[in-house]
N, C-alpha and C positions, 0 to 999 in steps of 0.2 A: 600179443594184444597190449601188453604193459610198454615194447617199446614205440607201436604204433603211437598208444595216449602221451607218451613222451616227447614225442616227435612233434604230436599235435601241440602241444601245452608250449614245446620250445620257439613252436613256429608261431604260434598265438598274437603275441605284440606284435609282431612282423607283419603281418596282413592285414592288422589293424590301420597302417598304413599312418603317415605324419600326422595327418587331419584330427586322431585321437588326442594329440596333445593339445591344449589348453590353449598354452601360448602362442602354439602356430595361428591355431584361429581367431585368439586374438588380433594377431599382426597378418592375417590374412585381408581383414577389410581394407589395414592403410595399402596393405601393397598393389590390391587394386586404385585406391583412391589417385598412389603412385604414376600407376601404368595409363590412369585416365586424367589425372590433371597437366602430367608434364608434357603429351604431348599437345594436349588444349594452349598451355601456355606458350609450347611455341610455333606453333599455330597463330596465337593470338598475340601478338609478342606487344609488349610494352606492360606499366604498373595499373593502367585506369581500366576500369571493366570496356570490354570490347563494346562496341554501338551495336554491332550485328547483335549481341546474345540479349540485347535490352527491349525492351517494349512502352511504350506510351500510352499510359492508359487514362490521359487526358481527355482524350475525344467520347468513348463511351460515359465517364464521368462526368464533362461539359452538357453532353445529352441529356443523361440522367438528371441532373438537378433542371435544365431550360425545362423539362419537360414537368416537373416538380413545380416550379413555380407558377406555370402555364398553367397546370390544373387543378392547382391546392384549393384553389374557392367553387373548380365546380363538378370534380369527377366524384363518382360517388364513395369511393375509397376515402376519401377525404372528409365529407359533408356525413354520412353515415356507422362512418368507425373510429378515424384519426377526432374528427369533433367529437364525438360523444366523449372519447377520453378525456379528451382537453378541459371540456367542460366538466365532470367529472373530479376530474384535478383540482378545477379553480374554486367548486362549491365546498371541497372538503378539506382544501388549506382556509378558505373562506370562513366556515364554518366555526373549524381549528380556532382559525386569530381572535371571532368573534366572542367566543365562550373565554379565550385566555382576556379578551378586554372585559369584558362583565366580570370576572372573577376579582379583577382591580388586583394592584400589584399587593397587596395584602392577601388576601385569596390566593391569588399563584404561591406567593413566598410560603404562607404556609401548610399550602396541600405540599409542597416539596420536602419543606421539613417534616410532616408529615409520614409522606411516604419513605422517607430515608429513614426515619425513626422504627416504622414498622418494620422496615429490612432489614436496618444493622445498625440501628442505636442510636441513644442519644450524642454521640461525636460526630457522625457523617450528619445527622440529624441538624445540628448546629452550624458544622460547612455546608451543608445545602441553604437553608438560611441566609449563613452570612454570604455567600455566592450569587444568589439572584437579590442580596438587597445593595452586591456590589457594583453589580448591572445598573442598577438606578444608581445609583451613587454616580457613577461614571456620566451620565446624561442618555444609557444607550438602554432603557427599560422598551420604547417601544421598538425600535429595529430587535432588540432580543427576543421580543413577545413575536415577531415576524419572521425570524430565526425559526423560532422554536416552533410555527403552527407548520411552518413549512417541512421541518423536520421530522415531526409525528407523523405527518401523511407519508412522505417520501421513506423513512422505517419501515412504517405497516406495511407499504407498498415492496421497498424492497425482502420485509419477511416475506411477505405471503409468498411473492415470488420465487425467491431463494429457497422456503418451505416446501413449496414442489416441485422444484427443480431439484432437491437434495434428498425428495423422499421416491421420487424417478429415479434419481442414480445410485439408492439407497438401497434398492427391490429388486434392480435389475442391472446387471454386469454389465449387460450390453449397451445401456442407456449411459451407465457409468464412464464405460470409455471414451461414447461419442461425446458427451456433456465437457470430459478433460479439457480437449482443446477451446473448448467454447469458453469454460469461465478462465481458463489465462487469457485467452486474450482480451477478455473485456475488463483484468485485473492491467493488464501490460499496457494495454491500451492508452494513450493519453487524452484526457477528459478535453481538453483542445479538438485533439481529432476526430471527436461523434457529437464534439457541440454544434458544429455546422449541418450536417447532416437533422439533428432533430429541430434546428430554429428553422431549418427549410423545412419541415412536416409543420411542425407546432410555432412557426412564431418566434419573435420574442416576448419572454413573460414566463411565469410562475409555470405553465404547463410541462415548458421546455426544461427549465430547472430542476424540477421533479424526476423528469424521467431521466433526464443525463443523470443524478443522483442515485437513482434505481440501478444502472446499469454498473455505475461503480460500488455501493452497498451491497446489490443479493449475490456475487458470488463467496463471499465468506459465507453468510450464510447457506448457502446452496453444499459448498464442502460440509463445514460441520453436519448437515444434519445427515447426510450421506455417511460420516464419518459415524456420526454417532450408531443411526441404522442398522450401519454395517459390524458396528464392534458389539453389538448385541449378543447377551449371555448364550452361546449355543443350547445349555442344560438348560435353560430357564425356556428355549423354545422348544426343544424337543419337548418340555413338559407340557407345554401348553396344547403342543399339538397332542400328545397321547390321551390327553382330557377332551379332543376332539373339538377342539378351536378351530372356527373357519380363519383363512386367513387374513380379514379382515378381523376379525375379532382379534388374531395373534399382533397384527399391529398396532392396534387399539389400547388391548389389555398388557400388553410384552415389549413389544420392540418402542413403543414412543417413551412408554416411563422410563425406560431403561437409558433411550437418549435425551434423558430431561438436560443434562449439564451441559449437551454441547450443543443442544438446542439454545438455552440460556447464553452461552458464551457465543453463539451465532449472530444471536438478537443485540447482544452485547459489541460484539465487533461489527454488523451492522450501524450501528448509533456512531462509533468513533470513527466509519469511514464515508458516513453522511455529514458528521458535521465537517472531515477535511474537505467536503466538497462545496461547502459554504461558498467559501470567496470569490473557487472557480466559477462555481454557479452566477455567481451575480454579474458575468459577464454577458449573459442572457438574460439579462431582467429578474434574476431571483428577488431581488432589495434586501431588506435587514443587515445585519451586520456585515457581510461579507461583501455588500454596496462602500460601506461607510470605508474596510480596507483597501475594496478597490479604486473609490474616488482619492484617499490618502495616497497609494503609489502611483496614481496616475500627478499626481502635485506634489509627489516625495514628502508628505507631513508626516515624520515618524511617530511624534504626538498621537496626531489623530489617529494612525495607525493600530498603535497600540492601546488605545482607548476603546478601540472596535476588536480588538485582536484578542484581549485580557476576558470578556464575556464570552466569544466562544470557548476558549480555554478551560474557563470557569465552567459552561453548560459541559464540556466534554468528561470534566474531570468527576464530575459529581454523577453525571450518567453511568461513565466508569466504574467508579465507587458503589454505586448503586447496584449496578446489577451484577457486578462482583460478586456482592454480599448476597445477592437474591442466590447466586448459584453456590454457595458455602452452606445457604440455608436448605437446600432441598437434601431431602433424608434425614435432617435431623425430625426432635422430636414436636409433634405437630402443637400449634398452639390449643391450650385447653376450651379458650371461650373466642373463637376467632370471628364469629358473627358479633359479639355485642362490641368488642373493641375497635373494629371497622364500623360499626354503626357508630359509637362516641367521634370514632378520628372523623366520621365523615359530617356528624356534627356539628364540630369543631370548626373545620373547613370553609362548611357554609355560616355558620355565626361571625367567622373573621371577613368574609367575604361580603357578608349585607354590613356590618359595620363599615367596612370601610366605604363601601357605596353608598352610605347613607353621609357617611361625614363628607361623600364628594368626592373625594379621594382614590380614585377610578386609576391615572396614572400614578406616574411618581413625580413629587411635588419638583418643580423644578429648583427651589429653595434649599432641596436636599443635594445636588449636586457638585460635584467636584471636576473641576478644570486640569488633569494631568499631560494636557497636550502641549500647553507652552512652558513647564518646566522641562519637560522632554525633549522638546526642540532642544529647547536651551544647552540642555547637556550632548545635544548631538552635534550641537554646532560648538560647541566648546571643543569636544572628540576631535571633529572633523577641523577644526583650525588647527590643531594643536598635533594630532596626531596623522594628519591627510600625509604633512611633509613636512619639512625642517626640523625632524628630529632628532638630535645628535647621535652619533654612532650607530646604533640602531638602523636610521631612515625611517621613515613613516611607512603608512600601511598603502600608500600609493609607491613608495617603494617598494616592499615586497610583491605587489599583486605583477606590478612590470618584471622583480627577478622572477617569481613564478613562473609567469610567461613566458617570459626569453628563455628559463633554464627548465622547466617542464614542459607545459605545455606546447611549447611550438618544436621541440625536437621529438617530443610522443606523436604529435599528427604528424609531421614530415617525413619520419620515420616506418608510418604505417602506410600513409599513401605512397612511401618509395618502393614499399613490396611487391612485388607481380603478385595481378589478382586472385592466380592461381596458387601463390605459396600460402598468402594470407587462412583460405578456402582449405591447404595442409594441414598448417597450426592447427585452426581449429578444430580441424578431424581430430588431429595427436593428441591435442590436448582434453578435449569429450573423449578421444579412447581409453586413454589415461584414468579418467578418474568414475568411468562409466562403461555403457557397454558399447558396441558395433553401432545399435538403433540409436543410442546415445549420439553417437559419434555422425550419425548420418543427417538424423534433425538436424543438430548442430550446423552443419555444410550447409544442408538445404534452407534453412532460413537463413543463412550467411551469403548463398548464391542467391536468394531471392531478391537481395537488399540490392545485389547489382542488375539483375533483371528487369527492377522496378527502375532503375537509368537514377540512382542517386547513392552510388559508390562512395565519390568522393567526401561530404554532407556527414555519411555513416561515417565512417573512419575520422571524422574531424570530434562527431560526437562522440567513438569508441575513445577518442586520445581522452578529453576531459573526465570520461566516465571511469579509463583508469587510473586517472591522475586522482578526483578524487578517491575512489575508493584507496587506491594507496594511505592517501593521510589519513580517510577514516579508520581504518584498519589501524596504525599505529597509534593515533591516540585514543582510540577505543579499547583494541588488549591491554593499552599499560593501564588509562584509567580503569578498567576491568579486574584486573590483576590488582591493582590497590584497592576496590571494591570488595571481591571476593577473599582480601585477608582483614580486611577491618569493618566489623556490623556496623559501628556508628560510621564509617563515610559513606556506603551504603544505604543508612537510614535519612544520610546528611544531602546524598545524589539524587534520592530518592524524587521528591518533588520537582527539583531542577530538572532530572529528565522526564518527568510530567507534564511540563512547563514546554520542552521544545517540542516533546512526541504529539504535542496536540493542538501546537500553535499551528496556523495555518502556512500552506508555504509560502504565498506572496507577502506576509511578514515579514519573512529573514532578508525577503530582498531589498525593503528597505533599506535598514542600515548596511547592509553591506555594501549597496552603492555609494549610501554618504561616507564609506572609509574607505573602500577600496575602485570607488569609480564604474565606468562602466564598462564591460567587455567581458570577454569567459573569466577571470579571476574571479569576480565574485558570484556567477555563476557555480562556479566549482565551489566556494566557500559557503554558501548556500544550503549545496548539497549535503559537506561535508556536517553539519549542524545539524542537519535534518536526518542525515543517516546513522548520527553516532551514538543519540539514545537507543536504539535497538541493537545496537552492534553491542554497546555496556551490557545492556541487561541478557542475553544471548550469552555472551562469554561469562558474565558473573555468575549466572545459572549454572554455568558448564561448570566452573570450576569448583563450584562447590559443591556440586554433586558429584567428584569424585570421591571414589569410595574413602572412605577415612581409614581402615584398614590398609590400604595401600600405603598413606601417608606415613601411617605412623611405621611402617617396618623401613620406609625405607628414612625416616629420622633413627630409628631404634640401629640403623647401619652408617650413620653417621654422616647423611647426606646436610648441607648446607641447604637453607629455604630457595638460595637459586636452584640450586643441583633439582630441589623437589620440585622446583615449578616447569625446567623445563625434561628433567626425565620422566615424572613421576604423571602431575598435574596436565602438564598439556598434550602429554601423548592420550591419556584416558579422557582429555576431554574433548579431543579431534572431532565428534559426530556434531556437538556444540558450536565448538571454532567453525567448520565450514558451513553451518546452519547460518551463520552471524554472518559471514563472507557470502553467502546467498544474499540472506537480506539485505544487506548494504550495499549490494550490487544494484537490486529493484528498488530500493530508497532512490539512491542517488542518481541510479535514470530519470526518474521520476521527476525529481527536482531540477537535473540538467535541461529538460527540457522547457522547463518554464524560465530559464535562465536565458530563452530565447528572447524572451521582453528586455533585458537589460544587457543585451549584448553578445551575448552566448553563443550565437551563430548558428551553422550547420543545420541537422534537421528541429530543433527546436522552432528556428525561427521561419522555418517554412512551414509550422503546423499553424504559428501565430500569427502567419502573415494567411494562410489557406483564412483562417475566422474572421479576421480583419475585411478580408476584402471579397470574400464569398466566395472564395476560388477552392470548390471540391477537390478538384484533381488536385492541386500543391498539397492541403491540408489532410486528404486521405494518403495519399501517398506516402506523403512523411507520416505520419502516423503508424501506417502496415508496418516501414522500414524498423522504426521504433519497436514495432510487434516485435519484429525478427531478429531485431537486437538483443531485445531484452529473453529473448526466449534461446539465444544461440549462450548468453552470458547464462543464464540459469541452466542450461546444459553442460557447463563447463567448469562450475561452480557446484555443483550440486550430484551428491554421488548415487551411483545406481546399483544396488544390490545386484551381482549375479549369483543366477540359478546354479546350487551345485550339480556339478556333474554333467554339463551342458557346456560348461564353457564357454558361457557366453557373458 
């Protein structure tokens, strides 16, 4: 018996057969992807995606919208559901502006300082204040008041939204997974390609602005509250439930308090990805501020640009601030008299409010304003003589954007479009199996083959070259500036605002100046980006690095390690989950941006989403857009790591 259980036990791993190893199956999916792509490629022989494996899906698109606008004034889908909305929309930004005009800008200014006050002091207290009285200062009090009504509706709108969609995926699993796919794409999505689609329902005008607004706004929201939902105390509901709470009352009394914070930071990143959508918006009739910077870069007025650019900024950063501190403040200790002191603040409010309506004084006195747009020119057309060209050694910044050019970007797309479309569709398996799982690795492909299915291969790969080119320079001046962040608190506290300053500027801002210095075409497109994606990539890595454990630090100084030695054996290897969170984002940053880089140049599919809104053409502007989807969700697979399951192997 003893030698039989011997025999078995020797023979054991043996029958287990290769497949038990880990690694096999890991390298099991490429070597199918092997067996099925090589003979496809030669099969399909050349670098451009085959014409046979592509489809056109112009013709149903063309349909869809003829028939769209054939019926918008009389089928009833339209006259009794899409109208009620619209109207709905216009009465309650309507309503919004009307109450912020009767308040008169003394009334607004200071229920804001008000309300800052009650949250988190007299300091943010004082920046709210000086913030909306910089708005008038600037000449832009009423586009900000128009700003702003539109922006509380489109919030509520996308909380509410977001709120149920996060508390669906929050309850049930199943709701959960199906909801995944839905809010990336409507994050990945570019706000170009579902603005056509809703001005053909809604128009142009405030209806349409809203709801494009909504679709980018609820899905932060919609995650967090899912998130929060889901991260609820177990102990704290089983108690609930042994006290015999239905489950309505468990979510009531248990699970929402418990997600108060990421409720708050929901509503909170809500607010700062409504107001990025300011500008966009105004390309549909939104008006307010994001009018004033779109009429600017449509006449290159960096002045007036930044005149209009400086108030959202300002409304972002104290919204910011604000509900910051609201979510710092929940679970402390409650105020003692919180009825009388909201009765004085609310006092207060309307006493400054009839004052100033009685002295007349309803806007902002135009006597109070300040002209920053012709000293601004002035300094950009100094820039721009001085530094466009002719500058010794160096060259000018129309120098570099051409060596860029010639020595980056045109050998990165030449490069990619030289690959058979089959190896391309390799990488990217290899490289999602690499740093994720098989399914990792499959998405990946499949939204890599879809981009050539959808018949705009070439386009894709033109925008994949820029997209790596920027995220290259981001990434490097982003860890070193990081790296000098994370060893010094004051240039940290000194980068601080600065990266406030670009993380909330709007992006058709940057493209301003960078055209007056670098001209037009993808260089400043990609420099655009690379501005827009590097505050997050700082603060990401400076996170990272200072959260390594300090114990680690010090043993390995206490062994005589130098501060480089600790930064790159010690510090960057512990801060890796960090580092590739940063290389995520700056990934989805600077798509983002490259695509609007389609206005000034940029090319490839950016400028088939801007040219689809331009000219009403569905099929150009969804299409590039999908591709974009499948871009940016193949880069987020490949960028971003995927726990495997122990003991699975996979």
């Amino acid at each position: 018996m003893t030698a039989v259980t011997t025999l078995v036990r020797k023979a054991g791993p043996a029958t287990r057969g290769p497949l038990s190893n880990p690694a096999v199956r890991r390298l099991l999916p490429l070597a199918l992807a092997v067996i099925v792509l090589v003979p496809l490629g030669i099969t399909f022989a050349g670098s451009n995606w085959p014409d046979s494996l592509s489809v056109d899906p112009s013709g149903p698109l063309g349909h869809a919208s003829d028939w769209i606008i054939d019926n918008r004034d009389s089928h009833p889908l339209f006259l009794y559901f899409f109208g009620h909305i619209s109207n709905a929309v216009v009465l309650s930004v309507r309503g919004v502006y009307l109450v912020l005009l009767a308040g008169g800008w003394a009334g607004v200014t200071a229920a804001a300082g008000l309300i800052a006050w009650r949250v988190a002091g007299v300091r943010l207290a004082l920046g709210a204040v000086a913030a909306f009285a910089a708005c008038g200062l600037l000449g832009m009090w009423v586009p900000t008041m128009q700003t702003l009504a539109l922006m509380v509706v489109a919030v509520a709108a996308s909380v509410a939204v977001g709120a149920l969609l996060g508390l669906a995926a929050g309850l049930s699993d199943r709701t959960n997974r199906a909801l995944r796919p839905v809010l990336d794409t409507m994050q990945v999505l570019p706000a170009f390609a579902y603005l056509l689609p809703v001005v053909l329902v809604f128009g142009i005008g405030v209806p349409a602005a809203v709801l494009a607004t909504v679709v980018y706004a609820a899905p932060p929201m919609a995650r967090l509250t899912a998130l929060g939902l889901r991260g609820a105390d177990s102990g704290v509901m089983e108690a609930a439930a042994s006290l015999g709470a239905t489950a309505r009352q468990r979510l009531l009394t248990a699970r929402l308090p418990l997600a108060r914070k990421e409720l708050l930071l929901g509503v909170n990143q809500s607010i700062m990805m409504a107001l990025s959508m300011a500008v966009i918006a105004s390309v549909i009739g939104a008006g307010g501020l994001g009018d004033r910077v779109y009429q600017a870069l449509a006449s290159v007025d960096v002045g007036a640009a930044l005149a209009a650019g400086i108030p959202i900024v300002l409304l972002a950063v104290v919204l910011d601030r604000t509900a910051g501190a609201a979510g710092e403040r929940i679970g402390t200790e409650p105020d003692s008299r919180p009825g009388l002191r909201r009765a004085l603040a609310g006092v207060a409010v309307v006493a400054v409010a009839v004052a100033g309506r009685l002295a007349g004084r309803l806007t902002w006195p135009d006597d109070w304003t300040a002209d920053i747009a012709e000293p601004v020119n002035r300094a950009v057309d100094w820039m721009t003589a001085h530094l466009y060209s002719g500058v010794p050694v160096v060259g000018g910044t129309a120098d570099w954007a051409a060596h860029f050019t010639t020595w980056v970007l045109d050998p990165v797309r030449q490069g990619l479009q030289a690959l058979p479309w089959w190896s391309v569709l390799l990488i990217v398996g290899v490289l999602a199996l690499l740093i994720g799982t098989w399914r990792t690795a499959l998405t990946a492909v499949v939204a890599m083959a879809a981009i050539g299915v959808l018949g705009v291969w070439d386009p894709a790969l033109d925008t994949l070259s820029q997209v790596l080119a920027a995220v290259a320079v981001t990434l490097v001046l982003g860890f070193a500036v990081a790296v000098a962040a994370a060893r010094s608190t004051r240039l940290e506290r000194l980068l601080r605002p600065v990266l406030d300053i670009f993380q909330t500027m709007p992006q058709f801002v940057y493209l301003i100046p960078v055209v007056a210095l670098f001209g037009v075409g993808r260089a400043p497109a990609v420099a655009a980006a690379v501005v827009y994606a590097l505050p997050a990539v700082v603060r990401i890595t400076t996170q990272g690095l200072r959260g390594v454990d300090p114990a680690a630090t010090e043993s390995s100084r206490s062994l005589g390690a130098t501060a480089t030695q600790q930064l790159w054996q010690v510090q960057l290897p512990l801060a890796r989950p960090a580092l590739l969170l940063a290389v995520n984002q700056g990934v989805v940053l600077v798509l983002a941006v490259v695509i609007i880089g389609g206005l000034v140049g940029g090319g490839a599919l950016g400028y088939d989403v801007v040219f689809g809104l331009a000219q009403g053409d569905l099929a150009t502007g969804l299409v590039a857009g999908a591709a974009i989807v499948c871009l940016g969700l193949m880069l987020d697979r490949i960028t971003q790591p995927t726990e495997r399951r122990a003991g699975k192997g996979a």
